[in-house]
KEKEMI-189636 format. One record per residue (C-alpha): residue in one letter; x, y, z. Coordinates in steps of 0.5 Angstrom, whole numbers, plus 2048, in hexadecimal, padded with zeros to 3 digits. Layout:
% KEKEMI-189636
<r><rokol>A</rokol><u>X</u><v>Y</v><w>Z</w></r>
...
//
This chain:
% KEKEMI-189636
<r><rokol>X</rokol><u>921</u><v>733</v><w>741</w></r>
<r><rokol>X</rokol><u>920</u><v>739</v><w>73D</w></r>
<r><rokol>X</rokol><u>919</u><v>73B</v><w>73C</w></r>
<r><rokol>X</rokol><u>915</u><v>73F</v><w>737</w></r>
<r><rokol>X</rokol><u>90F</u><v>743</v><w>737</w></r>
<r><rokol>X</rokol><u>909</u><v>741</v><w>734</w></r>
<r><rokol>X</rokol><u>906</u><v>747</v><w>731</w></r>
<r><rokol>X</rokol><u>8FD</u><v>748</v><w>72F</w></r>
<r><rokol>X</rokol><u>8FB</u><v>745</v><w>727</w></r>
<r><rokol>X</rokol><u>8FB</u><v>74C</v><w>724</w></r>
<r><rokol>X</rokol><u>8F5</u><v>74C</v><w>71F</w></r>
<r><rokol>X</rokol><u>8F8</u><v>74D</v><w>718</w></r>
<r><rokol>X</rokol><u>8F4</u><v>74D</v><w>711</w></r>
<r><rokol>X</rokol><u>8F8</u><v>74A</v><w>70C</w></r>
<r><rokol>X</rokol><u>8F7</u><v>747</v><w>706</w></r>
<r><rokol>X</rokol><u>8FC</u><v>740</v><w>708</w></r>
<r><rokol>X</rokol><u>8FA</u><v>739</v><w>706</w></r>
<r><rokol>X</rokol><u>8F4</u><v>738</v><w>70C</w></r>
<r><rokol>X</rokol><u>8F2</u><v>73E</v><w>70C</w></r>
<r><rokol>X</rokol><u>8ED</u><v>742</v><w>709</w></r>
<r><rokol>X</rokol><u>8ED</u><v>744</v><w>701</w></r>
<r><rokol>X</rokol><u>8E7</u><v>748</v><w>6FF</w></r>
<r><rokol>X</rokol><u>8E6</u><v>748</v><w>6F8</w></r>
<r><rokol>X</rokol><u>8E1</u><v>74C</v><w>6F4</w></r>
<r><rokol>X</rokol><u>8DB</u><v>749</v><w>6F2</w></r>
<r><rokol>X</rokol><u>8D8</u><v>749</v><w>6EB</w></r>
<r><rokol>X</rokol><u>8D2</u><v>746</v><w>6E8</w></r>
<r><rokol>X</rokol><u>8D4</u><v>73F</v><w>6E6</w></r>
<r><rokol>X</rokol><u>8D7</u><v>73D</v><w>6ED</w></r>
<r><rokol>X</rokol><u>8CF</u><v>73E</v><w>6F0</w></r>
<r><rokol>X</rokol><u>8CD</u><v>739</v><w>6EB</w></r>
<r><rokol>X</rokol><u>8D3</u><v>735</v><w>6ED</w></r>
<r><rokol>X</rokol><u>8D2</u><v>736</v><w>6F4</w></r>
<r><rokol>X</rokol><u>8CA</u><v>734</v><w>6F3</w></r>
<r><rokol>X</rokol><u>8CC</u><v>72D</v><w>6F0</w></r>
<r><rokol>X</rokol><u>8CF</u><v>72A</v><w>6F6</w></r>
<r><rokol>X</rokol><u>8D5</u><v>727</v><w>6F9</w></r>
<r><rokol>X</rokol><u>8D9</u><v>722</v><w>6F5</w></r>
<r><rokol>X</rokol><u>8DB</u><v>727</v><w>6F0</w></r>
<r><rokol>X</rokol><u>8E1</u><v>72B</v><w>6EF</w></r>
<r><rokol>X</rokol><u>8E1</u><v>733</v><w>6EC</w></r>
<r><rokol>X</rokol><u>8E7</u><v>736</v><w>6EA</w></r>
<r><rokol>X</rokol><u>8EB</u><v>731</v><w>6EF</w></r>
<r><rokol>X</rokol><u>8E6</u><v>732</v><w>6F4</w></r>
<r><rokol>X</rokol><u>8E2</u><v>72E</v><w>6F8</w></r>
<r><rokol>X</rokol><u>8DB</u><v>72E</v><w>6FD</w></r>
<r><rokol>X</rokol><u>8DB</u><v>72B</v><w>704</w></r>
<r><rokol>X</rokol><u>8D5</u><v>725</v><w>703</w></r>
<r><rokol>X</rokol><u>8D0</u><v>729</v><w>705</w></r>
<r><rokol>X</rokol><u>8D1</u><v>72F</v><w>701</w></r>
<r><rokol>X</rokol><u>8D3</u><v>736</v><w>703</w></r>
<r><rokol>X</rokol><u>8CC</u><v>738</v><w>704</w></r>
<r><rokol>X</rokol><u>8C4</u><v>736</v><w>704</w></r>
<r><rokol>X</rokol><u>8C2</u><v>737</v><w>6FB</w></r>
<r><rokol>X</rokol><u>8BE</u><v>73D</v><w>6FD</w></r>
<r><rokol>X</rokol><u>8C4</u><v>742</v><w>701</w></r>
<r><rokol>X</rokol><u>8C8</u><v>740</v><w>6FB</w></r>
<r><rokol>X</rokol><u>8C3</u><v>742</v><w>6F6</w></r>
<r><rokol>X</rokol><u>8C2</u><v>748</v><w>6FB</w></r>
<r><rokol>X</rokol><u>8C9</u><v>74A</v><w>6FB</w></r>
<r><rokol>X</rokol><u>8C9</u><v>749</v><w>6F3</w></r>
<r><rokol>X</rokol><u>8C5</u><v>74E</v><w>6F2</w></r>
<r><rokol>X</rokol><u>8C8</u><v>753</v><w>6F8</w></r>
<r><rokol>X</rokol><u>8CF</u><v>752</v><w>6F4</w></r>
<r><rokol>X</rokol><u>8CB</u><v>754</v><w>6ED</w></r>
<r><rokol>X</rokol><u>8C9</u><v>75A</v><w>6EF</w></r>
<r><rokol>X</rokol><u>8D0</u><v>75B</v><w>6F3</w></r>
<r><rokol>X</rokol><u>8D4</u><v>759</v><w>6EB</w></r>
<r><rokol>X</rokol><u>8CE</u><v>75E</v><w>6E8</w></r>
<r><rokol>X</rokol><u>8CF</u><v>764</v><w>6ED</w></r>
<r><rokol>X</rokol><u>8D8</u><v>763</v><w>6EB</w></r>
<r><rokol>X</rokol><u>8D9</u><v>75F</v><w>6F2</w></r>
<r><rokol>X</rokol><u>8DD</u><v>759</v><w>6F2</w></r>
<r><rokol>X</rokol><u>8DB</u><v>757</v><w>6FA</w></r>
<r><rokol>X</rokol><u>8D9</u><v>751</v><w>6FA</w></r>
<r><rokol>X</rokol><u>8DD</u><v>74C</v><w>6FB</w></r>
<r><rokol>X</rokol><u>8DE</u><v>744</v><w>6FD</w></r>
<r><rokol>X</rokol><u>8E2</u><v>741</v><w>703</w></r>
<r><rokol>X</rokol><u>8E7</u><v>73D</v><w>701</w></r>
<r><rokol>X</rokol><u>8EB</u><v>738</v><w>705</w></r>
<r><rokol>X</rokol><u>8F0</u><v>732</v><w>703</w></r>
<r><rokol>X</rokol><u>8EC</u><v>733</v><w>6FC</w></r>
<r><rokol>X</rokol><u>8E5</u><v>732</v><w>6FF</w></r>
<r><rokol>X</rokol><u>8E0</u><v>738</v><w>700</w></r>
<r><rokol>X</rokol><u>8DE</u><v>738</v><w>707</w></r>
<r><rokol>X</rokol><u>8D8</u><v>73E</v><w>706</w></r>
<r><rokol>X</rokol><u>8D8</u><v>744</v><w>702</w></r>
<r><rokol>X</rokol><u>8D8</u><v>74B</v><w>705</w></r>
<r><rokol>X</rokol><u>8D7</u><v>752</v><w>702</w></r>
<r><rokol>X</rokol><u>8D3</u><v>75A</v><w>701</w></r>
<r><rokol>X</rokol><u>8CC</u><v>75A</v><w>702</w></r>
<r><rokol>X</rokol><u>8CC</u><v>760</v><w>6FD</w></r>
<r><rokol>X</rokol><u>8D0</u><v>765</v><w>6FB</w></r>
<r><rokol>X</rokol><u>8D3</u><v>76A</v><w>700</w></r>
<r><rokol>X</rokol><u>8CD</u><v>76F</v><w>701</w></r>
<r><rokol>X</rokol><u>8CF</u><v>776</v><w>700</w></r>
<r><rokol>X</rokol><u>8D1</u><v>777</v><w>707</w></r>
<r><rokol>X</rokol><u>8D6</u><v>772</v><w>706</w></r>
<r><rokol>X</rokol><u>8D3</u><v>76C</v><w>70A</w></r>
<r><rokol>X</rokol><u>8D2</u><v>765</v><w>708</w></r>
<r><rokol>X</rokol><u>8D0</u><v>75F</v><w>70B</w></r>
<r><rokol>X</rokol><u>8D2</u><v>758</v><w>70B</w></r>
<r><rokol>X</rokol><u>8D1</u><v>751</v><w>70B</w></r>
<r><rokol>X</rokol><u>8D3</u><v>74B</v><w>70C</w></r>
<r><rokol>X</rokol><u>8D3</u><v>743</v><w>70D</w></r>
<r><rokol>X</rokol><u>8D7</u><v>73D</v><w>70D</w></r>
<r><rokol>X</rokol><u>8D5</u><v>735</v><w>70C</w></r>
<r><rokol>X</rokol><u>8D1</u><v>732</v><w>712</w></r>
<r><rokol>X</rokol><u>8D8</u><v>72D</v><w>713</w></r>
<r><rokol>X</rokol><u>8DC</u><v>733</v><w>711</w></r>
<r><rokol>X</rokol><u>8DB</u><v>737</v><w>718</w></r>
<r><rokol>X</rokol><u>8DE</u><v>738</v><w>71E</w></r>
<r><rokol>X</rokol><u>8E5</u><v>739</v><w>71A</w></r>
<r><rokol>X</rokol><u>8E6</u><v>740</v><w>71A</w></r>
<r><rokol>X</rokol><u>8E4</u><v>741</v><w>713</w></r>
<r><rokol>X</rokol><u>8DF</u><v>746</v><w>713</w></r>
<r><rokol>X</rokol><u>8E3</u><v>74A</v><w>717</w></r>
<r><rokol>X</rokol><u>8E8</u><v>74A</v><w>713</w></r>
<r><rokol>X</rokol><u>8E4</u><v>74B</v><w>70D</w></r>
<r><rokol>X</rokol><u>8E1</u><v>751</v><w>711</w></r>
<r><rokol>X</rokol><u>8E8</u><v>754</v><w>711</w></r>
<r><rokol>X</rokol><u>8E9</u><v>753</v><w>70A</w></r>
<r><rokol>X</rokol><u>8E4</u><v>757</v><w>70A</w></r>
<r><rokol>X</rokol><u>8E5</u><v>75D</v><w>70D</w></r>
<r><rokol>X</rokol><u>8EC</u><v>75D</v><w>70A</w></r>
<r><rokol>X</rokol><u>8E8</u><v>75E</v><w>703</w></r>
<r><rokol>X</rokol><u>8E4</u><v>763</v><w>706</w></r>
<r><rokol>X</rokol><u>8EA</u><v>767</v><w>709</w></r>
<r><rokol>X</rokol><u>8EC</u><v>768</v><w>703</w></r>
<r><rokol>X</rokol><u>8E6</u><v>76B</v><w>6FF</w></r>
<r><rokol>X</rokol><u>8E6</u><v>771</v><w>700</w></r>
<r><rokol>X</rokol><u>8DE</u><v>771</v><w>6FF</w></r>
<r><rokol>X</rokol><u>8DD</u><v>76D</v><w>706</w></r>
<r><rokol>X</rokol><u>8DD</u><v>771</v><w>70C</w></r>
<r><rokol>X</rokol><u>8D9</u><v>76C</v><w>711</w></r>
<r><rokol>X</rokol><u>8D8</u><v>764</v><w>710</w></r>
<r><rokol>X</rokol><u>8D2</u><v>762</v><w>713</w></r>
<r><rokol>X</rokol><u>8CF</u><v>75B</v><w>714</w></r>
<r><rokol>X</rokol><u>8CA</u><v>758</v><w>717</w></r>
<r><rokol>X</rokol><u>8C9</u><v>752</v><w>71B</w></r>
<r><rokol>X</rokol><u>8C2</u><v>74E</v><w>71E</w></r>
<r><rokol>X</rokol><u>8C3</u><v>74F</v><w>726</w></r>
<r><rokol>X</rokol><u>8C4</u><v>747</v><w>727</w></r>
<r><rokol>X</rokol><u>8CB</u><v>747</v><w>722</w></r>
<r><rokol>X</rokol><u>8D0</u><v>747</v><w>728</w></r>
<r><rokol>X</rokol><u>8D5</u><v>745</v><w>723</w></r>
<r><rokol>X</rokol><u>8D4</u><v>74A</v><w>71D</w></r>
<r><rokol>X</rokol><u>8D4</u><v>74F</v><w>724</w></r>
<r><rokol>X</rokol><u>8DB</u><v>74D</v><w>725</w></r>
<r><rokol>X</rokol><u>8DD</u><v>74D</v><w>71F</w></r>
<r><rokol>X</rokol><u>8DC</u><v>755</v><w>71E</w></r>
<r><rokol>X</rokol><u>8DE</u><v>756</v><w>725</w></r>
<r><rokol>X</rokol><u>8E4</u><v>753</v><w>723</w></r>
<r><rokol>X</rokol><u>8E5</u><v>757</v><w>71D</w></r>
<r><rokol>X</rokol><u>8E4</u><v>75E</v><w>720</w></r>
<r><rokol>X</rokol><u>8DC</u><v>75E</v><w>720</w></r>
<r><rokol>X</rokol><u>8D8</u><v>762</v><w>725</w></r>
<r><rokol>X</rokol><u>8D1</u><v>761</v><w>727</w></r>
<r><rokol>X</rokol><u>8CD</u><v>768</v><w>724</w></r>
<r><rokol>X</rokol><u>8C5</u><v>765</v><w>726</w></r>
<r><rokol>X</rokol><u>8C0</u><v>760</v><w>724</w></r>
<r><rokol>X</rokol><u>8BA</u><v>75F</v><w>720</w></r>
<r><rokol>X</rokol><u>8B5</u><v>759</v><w>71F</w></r>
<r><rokol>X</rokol><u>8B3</u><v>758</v><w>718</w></r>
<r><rokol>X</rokol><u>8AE</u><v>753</v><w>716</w></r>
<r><rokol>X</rokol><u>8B1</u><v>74E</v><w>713</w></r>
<r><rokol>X</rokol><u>8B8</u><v>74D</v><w>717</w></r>
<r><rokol>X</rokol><u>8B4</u><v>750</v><w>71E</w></r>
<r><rokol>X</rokol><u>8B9</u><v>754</v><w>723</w></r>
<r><rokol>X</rokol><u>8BF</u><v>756</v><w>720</w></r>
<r><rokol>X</rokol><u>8C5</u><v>75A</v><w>723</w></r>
<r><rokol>X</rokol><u>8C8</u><v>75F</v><w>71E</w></r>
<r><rokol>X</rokol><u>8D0</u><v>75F</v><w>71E</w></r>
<r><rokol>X</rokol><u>8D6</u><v>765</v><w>71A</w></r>
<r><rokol>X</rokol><u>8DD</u><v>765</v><w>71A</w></r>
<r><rokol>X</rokol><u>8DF</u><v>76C</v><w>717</w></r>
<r><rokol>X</rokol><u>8E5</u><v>76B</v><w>711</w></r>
<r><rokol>X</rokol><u>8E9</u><v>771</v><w>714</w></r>
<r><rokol>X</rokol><u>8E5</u><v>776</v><w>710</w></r>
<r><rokol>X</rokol><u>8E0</u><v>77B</v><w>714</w></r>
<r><rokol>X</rokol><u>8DC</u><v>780</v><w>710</w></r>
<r><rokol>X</rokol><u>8DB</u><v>787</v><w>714</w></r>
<r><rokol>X</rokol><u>8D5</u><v>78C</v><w>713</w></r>
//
């Protein structure tokens, strides 16, 4: 009997069928979105909750407004088999220091399946490719042990914390793009 080794999953981003897709956002998918499950966009459809609560994607709306107005396309749907399992992006331009931060979130049902971190990775391949972001920064409320994995994963390193008033404590993450400044 001959046997063979059996090596670890190796973690890859693609952009097969059953992975994530990460499509740029324009004005008239928020209304789409905003209309709920049971509609189609350009071949695409909802999970039956929708991707996200009607405020957050209005929220999200207006972020990737000021992003388009400032020359950035960094806002973007994720997109499995067709359907958008949450939405991801900047949170504004990259600061002159090179920084930016990000955001993201995935359908309630559509958790727990890797998208996020895959979408992550998405992400800060785009970064690495801009020469304009050095640091990509993002934030996470200190409860959200899974967007905590969903960074680690990706090469986050935990740099502090913070309390907002709104979202309460908050650890403080960065991952560099392989470019430092020097004084």
């Amino acid at each position: 009997m001959v046997r063979q080794a059996v090596s670890a999953p190796v973690f890859q981003t693609t952009r097969r069928l059953n992975d994530v897709r990460l499509i740029e956002l324009v004005d008239e998918d928020f209304d789409w979105m905003r209309g709920g499950a049971g509609t189609t966009r350009n071949g695409l459809r909802l999970p039956t909750e929708g991707v996200d609560e009607p405020e957050i994607v209005e929220h999200v709306r207006r972020i990737a407004a000021r992003l388009r107005q400032g020359g950035s396309r960094a806002s973007w749907m994720m997109v499995v088999d067709d359907e958008v399992v949450g939405l991801c992006g900047h949170k504004d331009l990259p600061s002159k220091a090179g920084e930016v931060e990000i955001g993201y979130s995935v359908a309630p049902s559509r958790r727990r399946q890797g998208f996020a971190t895959r979408a992550v990775a998405e992400m800060l391949r785009d970064a690495k490719a801009d020469a304009a972001i050095r640091v990509v920064k993002a934030e996470t409320t200190v409860a959200n042990l899974a967007s905590h994995r969903v960074l680690e994963v990706n090469g986050f390193i935990r740099v502090g914390a913070r309390l907002d008033d709104e979202d309460g404590a908050l650890d403080l993450w960065e991952s560099d793009c392989g470019r430092f400044a020097f004084a």
